[in-house]
C-alpha positions, 0 to 999 in steps of 0.5 A: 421185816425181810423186805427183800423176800416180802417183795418177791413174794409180792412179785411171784403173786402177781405173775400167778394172778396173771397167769391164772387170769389169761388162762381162764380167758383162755380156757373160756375160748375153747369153751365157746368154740367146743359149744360151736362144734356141738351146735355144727354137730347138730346143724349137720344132724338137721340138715341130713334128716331134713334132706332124707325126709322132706327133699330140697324142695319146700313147695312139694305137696306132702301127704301122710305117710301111713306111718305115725313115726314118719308123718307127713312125706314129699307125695310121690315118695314111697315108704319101704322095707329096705329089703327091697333095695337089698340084693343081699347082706352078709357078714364077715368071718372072724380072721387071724390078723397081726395088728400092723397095717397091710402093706399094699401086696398084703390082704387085711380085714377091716376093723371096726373103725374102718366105718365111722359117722358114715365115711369108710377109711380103708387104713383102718385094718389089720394084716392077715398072715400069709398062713390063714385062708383068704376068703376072697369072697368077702373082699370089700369093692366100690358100691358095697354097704357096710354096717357095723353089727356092734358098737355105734352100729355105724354105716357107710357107702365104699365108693372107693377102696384099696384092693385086698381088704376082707370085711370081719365078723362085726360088720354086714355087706350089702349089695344094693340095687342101684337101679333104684337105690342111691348108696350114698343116700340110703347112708344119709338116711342111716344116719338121720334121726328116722334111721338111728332111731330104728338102728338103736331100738333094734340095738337095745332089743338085746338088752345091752348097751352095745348089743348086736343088730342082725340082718332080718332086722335090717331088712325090715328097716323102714325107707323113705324112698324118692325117685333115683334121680331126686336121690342124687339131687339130694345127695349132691345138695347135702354135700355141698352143705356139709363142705361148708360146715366141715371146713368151719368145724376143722377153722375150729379145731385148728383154733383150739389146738393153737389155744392149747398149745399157748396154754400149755406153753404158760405153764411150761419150765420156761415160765419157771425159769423166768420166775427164778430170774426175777428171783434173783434180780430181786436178790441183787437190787435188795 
């Protein structure tokens, strides 16, 4: 018997056992934390629905809303057509746009991404040549409301931007009264599950799985409205819940690249070259 080559083979066994152990210990951590961030999902999805329909206060007499796929609503709150509280909607044109981002004396136009899960990114755009007429008119300012006409149909309220940014032909601008109508809250309501769901119903009018929403449509979207200042309230006691789970989902992540990190470390060729001198070592004490 080769006792010299059953011996490593035994060793090199052992070590792949070992690594293969930590491993799935390591593999069932980033499960449990990729779960903790689907359930944090789902506590910021209940907490804005909650927040949008029902207020932050418990003891708040309710009564029906006339409505059955609302139900019940806080007493002194109104069910609306969103065009109420809409001076106007408009989309954007298609432009001509290199792809690299605009530097600051540069116009751009917003790409799709620019309004995500209801946070507008004014990087995301694209440059517009200095050969294409701007149409300034659609330049993006601070209290504009953007939806998405495609897509995830995304929404979000601008409360600030860089200058020089056009909006494209896959999103709307509305201008909202603000005299009765908080951005930030009516971009929460949107994003409940009462405004998703007449956001995806009007979707899959189309037939698609991505199809396009359109502007009558918006406009007879239905709005739980509360007074402006119990808005604002609820605004504020939304955001500060949502610190909180914002600051656990980034803890989470951060665990989960470091988890990745060491895992891929393990397999890395300094793994194999320790293999290869515990080979050797095995060759000079045989």
């Amino acid at each position: 018997m080769n006792f010299q080559n059953h011996s490593f083979s035994e060793a090199k066994a052992s070590i792949a056992d070992d690594l293969n152990q930590e491993m799935r210990k390591i593999d069932e951590l980033i499960q449990v934390k990729q779960r903790l961030l689907e359930l944090l999902d789902e506590k910021r999805h209940a907490l804005i629905t909650h927040g949008v329909t029902r207020g932050v206060d418990p003891h708040v007499p309710m009564r029906d809303s006339g409505v059955e796929s609302i139900g019940e609503i806080p007493q002194h709150w109104q069910v609306i057509k969103l065009r109420r509280c809409i001076l106007s909607i408009e989309p954007g044109q298609s432009l001509k746009a290199d792809e690299k981002k605009p530097e600051p004396q540069e116009w751009g136009v917003l790409k799709l991404n620019a309004v995500k899960r209801g946070e507008f990114d004014d990087s995301q755009a694209k440059t517009i040549p200095v050969s294409v007429k701007i149409p300034t008119a659609l330049e993006i300012h601070p209290g504009d409301f953007l939806i998405a006409r495609t897509n995830n149909h995304d929404v979000c309220y601008v409360q600030e931007t860089r200058p020089k940014l056009v909006i494209s032909n896959l999103m709307y601008r509305l201008r909202l009264d603000d005299s009765n109508l908080d951005g930030q809250f009516l971009s929460y309501f949107l994003q409940s599950h009462l405004g998703r769901w007449q956001i995806d119903a009007d979707a899959r009018v189309t037939g698609l799985s991505m199809g396009k929403i359109y502007s009558e449509q918006i406009l007879d979207w239905l709005l739980l409205l509360p007074p402006l200042k119990e808005q604002q309230c609820i605004v504020a006691y939304i955001e500060t819940k949502l610190n909180k789970i914002n600051y656990l989902k980034m803890a989470n992540y951060d665990t989960i690249e470091l988890l990745q990190e060491r895992r891929t470390a393990m397999i890395t060729p300094e793994v194999t070259r320790d293999m290869t001198i515990k080979e050797s070592q095995w060759k000079l004490i045989a």
